[in-house]
N, C-alpha and C positions, 0 to 999 in steps of 0.2 A: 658796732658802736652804739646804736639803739639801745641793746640791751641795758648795757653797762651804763648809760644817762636814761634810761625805763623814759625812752621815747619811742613812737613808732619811724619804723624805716623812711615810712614817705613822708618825714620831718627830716629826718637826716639829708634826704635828698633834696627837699626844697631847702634848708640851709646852706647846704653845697652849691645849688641853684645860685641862690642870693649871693653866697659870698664869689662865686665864680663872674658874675658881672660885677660886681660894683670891683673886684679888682682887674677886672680885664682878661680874667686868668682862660684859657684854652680847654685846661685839663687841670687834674689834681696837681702833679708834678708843677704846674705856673703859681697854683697857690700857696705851694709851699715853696718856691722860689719868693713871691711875694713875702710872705711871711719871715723868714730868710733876711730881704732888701731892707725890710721895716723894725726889725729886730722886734720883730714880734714873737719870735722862738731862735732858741738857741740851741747849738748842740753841742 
């Protein structure tokens, strides 16, 4: 994912970091249930 937004990896990971507390999230899977809850994506 890095690549493709010409970020380094340990951005990506402190992003995931961040967004994984401030929504309560567990795992990837809780985020995008979150994301999901909020209609913040659709499928």
């Amino acid at each position: 994912m890095g690549d493709k937004l010409k970020i380094s990896k340990r951005t990506v990971e402190d992003y995931r970091e961040r967004i994984l507390i401030k929504t309560k999230a567990k795992n990837s899977v809780g985020i995008v249930l979150y994301a999901l809850r909020h209609d913040l994506f659709k499928i």
